[in-house]
N, C-alpha and C positions, 0 to 999 in steps of 0.2 A: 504494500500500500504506500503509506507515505513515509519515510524513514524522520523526515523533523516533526511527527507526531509521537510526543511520549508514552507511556504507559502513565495514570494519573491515581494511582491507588495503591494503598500502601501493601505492604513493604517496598515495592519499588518505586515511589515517592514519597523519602521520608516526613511526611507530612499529610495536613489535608492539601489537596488541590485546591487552590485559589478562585477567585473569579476571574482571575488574568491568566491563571494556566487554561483553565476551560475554553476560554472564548479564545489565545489561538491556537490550542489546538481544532477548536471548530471553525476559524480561518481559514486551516492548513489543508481541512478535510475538502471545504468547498473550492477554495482554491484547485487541489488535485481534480476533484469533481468534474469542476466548469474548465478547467483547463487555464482560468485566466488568473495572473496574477492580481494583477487589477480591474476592474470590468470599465467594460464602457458606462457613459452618465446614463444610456438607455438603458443599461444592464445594474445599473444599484442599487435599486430598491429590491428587486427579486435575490441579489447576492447579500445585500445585511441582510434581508429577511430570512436566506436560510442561514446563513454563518446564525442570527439566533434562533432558530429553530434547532442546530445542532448543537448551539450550547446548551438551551433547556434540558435537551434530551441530555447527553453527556453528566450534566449535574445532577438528574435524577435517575439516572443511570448509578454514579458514585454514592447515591446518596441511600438507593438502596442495595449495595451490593452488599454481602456479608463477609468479612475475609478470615477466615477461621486462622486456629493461632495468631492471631494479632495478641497483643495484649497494651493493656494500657485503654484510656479511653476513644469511643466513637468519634 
């Protein structure tokens, strides 16, 4: 897929994920997607629109994942 998209969940991000890791890794993904790095001004409303429809999702993605052996707090 896209290799500058991280993984966002712990153990392999020692942390929570941000709202600035989410949104670009959901950049990254649209970006790959549509093929453009940047879009045309015809094209920008349909590309923030999904860049946040793929943050939404991505956050309640993380937000219910369960990652066993974790320890310490959610």
């Amino acid at each position: 897929m896209c290799r500058s998209i991280k993984t966002l969940r712990p153990p392999v991000l020692p942390g929570e994920a941000t709202d600035d890791d989410i949104r670009a890794a959901a950049l990254q993904y649209v970006r790959k997607v549509s093929g453009f790095r940047a879009p045309a001004a015809h094209n920008r409303e349909a590309f923030d629109a999904a860049v946040d429809a793929v943050a939404r999702a991505t956050a309640e993605l993380l937000g219910a994942l369960e990652v066993r052996g974790r320890t310490g707090p959610k």
